[in-house]
C-alpha positions as CSV (number, residue, x, y, z in Angstrom):
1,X,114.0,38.7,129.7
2,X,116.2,36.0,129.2
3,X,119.3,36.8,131.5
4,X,119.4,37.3,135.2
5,X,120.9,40.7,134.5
6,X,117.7,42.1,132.1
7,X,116.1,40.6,135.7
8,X,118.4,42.6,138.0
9,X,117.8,46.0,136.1
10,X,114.7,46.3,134.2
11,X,112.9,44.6,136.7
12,X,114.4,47.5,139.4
13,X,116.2,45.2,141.9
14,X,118.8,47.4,141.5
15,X,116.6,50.6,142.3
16,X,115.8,48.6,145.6
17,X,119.5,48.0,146.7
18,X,120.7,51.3,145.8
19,X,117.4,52.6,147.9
20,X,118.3,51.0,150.3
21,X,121.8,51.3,151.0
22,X,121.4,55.2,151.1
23,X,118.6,54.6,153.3
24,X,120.6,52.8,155.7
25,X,123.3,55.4,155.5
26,X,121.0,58.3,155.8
27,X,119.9,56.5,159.5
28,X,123.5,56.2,160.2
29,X,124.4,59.9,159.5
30,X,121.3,61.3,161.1
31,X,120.2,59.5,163.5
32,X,123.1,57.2,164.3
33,X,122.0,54.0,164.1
34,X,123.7,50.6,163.5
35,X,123.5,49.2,160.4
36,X,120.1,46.6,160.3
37,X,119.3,45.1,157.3
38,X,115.5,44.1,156.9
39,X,113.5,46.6,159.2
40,X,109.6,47.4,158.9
41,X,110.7,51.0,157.0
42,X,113.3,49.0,154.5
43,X,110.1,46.7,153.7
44,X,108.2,49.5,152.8
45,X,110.4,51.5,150.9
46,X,111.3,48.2,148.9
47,X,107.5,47.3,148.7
48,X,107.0,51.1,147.2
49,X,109.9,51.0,144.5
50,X,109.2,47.1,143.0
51,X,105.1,48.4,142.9
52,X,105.8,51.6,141.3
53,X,108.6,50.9,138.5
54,X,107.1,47.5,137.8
55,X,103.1,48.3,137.7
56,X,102.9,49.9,134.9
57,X,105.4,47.4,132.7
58,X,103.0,44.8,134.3
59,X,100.1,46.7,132.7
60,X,101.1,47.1,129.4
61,X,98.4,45.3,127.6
62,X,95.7,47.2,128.8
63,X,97.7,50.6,127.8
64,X,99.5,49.1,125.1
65,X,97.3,51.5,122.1
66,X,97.4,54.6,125.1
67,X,99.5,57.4,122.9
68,X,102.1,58.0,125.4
69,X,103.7,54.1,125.1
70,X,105.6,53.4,122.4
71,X,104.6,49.7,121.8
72,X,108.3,48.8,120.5
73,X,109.7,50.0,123.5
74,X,107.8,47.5,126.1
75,X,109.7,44.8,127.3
76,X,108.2,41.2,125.6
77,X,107.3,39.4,128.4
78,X,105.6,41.5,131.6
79,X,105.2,37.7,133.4
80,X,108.4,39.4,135.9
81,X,107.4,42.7,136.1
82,X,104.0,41.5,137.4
83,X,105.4,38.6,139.9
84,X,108.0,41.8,141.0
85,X,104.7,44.2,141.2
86,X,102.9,41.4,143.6
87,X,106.3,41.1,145.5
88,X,106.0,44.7,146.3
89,X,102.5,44.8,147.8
90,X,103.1,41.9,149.6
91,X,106.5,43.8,151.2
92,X,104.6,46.7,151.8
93,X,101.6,44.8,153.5
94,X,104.0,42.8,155.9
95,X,105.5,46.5,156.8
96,X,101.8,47.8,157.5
97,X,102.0,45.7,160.6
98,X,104.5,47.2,162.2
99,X,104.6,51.1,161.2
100,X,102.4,54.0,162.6
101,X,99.3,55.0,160.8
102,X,100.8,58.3,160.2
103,X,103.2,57.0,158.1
104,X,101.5,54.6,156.7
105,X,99.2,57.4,155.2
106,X,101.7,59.4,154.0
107,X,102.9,56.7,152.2
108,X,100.3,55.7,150.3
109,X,100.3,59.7,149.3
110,X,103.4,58.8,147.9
111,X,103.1,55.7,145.8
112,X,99.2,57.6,144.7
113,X,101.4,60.3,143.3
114,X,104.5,58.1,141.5
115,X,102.0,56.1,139.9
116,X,100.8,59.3,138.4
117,X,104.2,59.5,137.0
118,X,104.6,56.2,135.3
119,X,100.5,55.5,134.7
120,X,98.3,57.1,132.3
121,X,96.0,59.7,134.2
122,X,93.2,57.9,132.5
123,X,90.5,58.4,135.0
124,X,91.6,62.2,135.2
125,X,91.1,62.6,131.7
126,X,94.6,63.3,131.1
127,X,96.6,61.4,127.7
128,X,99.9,61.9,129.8
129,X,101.9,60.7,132.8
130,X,103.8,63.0,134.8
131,X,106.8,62.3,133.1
132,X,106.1,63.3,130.1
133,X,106.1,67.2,131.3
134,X,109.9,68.0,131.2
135,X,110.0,70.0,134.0
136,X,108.4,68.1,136.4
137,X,110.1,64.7,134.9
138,X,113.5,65.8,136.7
139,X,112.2,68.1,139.8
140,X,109.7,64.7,140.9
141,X,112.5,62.5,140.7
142,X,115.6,64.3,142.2
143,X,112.6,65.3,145.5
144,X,111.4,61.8,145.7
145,X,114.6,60.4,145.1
146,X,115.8,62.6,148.1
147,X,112.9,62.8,150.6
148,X,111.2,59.0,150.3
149,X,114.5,57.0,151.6
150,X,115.2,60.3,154.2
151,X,111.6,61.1,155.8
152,X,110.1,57.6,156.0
153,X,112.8,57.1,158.5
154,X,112.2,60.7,159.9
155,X,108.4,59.9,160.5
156,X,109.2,56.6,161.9
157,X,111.5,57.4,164.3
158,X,110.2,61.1,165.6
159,X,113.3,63.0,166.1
160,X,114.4,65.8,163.4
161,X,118.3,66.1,163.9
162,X,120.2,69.6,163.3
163,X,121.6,68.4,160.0
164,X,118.5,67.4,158.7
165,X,118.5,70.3,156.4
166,X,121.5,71.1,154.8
167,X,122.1,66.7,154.3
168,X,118.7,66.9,152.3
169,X,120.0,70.1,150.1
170,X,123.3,68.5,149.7
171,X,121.6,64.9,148.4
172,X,119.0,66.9,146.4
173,X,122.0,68.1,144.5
174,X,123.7,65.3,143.8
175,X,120.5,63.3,143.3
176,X,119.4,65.8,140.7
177,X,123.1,66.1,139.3
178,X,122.2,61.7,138.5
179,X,118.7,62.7,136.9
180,X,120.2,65.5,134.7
181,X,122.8,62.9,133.0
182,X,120.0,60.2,132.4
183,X,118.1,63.0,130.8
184,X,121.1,64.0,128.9
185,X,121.6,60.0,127.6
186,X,117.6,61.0,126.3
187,X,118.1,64.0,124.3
188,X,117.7,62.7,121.2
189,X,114.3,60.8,122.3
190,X,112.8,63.1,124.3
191,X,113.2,65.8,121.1
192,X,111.1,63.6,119.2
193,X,108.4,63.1,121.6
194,X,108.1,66.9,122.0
195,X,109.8,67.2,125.7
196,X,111.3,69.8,126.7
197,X,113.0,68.7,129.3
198,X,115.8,70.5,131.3
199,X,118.9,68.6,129.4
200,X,117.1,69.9,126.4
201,X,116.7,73.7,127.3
202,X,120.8,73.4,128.7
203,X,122.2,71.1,125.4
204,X,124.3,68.2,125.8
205,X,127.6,69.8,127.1
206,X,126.2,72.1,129.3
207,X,124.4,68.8,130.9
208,X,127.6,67.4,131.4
209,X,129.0,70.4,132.9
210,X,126.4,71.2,135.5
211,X,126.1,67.1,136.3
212,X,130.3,67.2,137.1
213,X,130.0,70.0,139.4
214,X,126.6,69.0,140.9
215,X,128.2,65.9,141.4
216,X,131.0,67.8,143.8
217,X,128.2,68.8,146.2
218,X,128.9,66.2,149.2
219,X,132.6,67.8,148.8
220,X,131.5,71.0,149.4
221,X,128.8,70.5,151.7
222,X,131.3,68.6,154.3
223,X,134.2,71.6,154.2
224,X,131.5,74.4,154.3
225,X,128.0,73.6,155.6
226,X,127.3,69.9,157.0
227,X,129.5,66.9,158.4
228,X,128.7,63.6,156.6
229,X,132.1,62.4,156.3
230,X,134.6,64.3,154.3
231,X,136.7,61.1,152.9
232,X,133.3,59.3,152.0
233,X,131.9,62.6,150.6
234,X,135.2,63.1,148.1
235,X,135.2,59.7,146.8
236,X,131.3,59.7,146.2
237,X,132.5,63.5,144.2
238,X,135.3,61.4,142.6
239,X,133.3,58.4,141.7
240,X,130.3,60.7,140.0
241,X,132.6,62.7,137.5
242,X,134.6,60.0,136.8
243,X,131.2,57.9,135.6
244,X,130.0,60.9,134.1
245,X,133.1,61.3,132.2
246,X,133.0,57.9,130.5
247,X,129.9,57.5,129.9
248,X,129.5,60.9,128.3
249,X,129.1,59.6,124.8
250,X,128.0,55.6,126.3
251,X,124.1,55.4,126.3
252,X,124.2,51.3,127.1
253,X,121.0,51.3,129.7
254,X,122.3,48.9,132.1
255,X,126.3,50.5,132.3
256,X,124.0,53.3,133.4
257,X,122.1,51.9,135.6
258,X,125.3,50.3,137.0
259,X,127.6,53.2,137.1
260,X,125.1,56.3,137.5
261,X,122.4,55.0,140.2
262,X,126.6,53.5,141.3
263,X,126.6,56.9,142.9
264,X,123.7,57.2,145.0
265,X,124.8,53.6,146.0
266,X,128.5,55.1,146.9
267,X,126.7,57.5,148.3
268,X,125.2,55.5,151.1
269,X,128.2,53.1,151.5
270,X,130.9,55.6,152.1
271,X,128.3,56.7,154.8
272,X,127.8,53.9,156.1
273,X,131.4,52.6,156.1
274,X,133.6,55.6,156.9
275,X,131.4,58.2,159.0
C-alpha cells in the first residue's frame, strides 16, 4: 500500500465514514438528535467495521493455502490491515465503558457472525466463509448494512419511534439496490468460483435495472409511506442512478467505493443536512 488512497479504501476508512454518517443521520431522522460526532455508539460501530473488514486481510498468512483465498488477490503488505484491526478493538474496548451490557452482548453477536463472513469456518469444519454462498453474500450485507448503524442506536437509547419500520424497509432497499451493483461489477469472477449469486441468476442488465429503481426507494418512500425528507430523499434517488449509470461498464474498485458506498454516504448527509 503505497498511496494514502490504497490506505483510505482497502483499509475501510471509508466503510467507517460512510457508517457513520448514516448513523448520525439515522439518530437525527428517528430520534431527533443533534448532530455529535464521537459518541460511545459511533466508537463501537467504528471499532466493529475496522475489526471485521481488516481481520481477515491481517490474517492472511495463516489462511494464505485455505482454498477459498486466491493468494494473488491479497494485498502485499497486511502491516495496515493489522495496525487498523488493533485500532478497532481498541475503539470498541474504549466504547465498552460506557454502553449497557445488553448491547454490548448483542454486539459481539454481531461481529461473532461477520467474521463468519470474511473468516474461514475452520473450527466448524466448514472450507467456506459466508460469502462464498450467493444467496446469503447479498441478503447478510444489505441486513447488516441496514440494521447495525440503525439498532445499536435503537438499543442504546430505549425508545422505538413510529417510523422505525417503514425507514428500515426503505434503507434495506436502497442498501441492497448498492450490494446488487457491486455484485454485478463481480459477475465475471464470481462465475468462475462457482457462485451463484443473485446478479448471476438476474444477468448484467437486469442488475442494472433493478439497482436504478431500487435506488428510487427513499423517493417513494417519502411521497407514499414515511417522511425522511423529500428533497434529501430525491437527490440521494438522483445521485444513485446517476453513479449506477456511469459506472455500468467501469469496474475500477476504488471509483466504486467512491461513488457507490457515495450513496449510503448521500444518504445520511441529505438527512442530516436538510430534514
Amino acid at each position: 500500500m503505497r498511496r494514502i488512497s490504497d490506505i483510505y479504501f482497502y483499509c475501510h476508512i471509508n466503510t467507517v465514514f460512510v457508517a457513520l454518517v448514516f448513523c448520525m443521520g439515522a439518530e437525527h431522522v428517528l430520534w431527533g438528535r443533534e448532530l455529535q460526532i464521537i459518541t460511545p455508539v459511533h466508537l463501537l460501530l467504528s471499532g466493529g467495521i475496522l475489526l471485521v473488514y481488516n481481520l481477515h486481510l491481517a490474517l492472511r498468512n495463516i489462511y494464505r493455502k485455505h482454498p477459498i483465498f486466491n493468494a494473488s488477490a491479497l494485498p502485499s503488505n497486511q502491516l495496515p490491515h493489522l495496525l487498523f484491526a488493533i485500532i478497532g478493538i481498541f475503539s470498541i474496548m474504549g466504547s465498552f465503558f460506557f454502553l449497557s451490557n445488553g448491547l454490548k452482548l448483542i454486539f459481539m453477536g454481531g461481529v461473532i457472525v461477520s467474521l463468519a463472513y470474511t473468516l474461514p469456518m475452520l473450527p466448524l469444519g466448514f472450507k467456506k466463509r459466508l460469502r462464498e454462498n450467493g444467496t446469503i453474500k447479498i441478503l447478510m450485507l444489505s441486513i447488516a448494512w441496514t440494521l447495525i448503524p440503525t439498532m445499536l442506536p435503537l438499543i442504546e437509547y430505549g425508545t422505538i419511534p413510529i417510523q422505525f419500520i417503514p425507514f428500515l424497509l426503505q434503507t434495506y432497499l436502497l442498501v441492497f439496490s448498492t450490494c446488487l451493483f457491486f455484485d454485478r461489477r463481480d459477475i465475471a469472477d464470481d462465475n468462475k468460483r462457482g457462485l451463484k449469486t443473485f446478479a448471476i441468476r438476474l444477468g448484467a442488465n437486469n442488475s442494472l435495472i433493478l439497482s436504478v429503481a431500487l435506488g428510487m426507494s427513499p423517493v417513494v418512500f417519502n411521497l407514499f409511506v414515511n417522511d425522511t425528507g423529500f428533497t434529501g430523499a430525491l437527490i440521494t434517488s438522483i445521485y444513485a442512478g446517476m453513479a449506477y449509470w456511469l459506472l455500468r461498464n467501469n469496474f475500477n474498485a476504488k471509483r466504486y467505493l467512491f461513488f457507490v458506498d457515495g450513496i449510503i454516504l448521500m444518504y445520511g448527509i441529505t438527512m442530516l443536512t436538510l430534514h
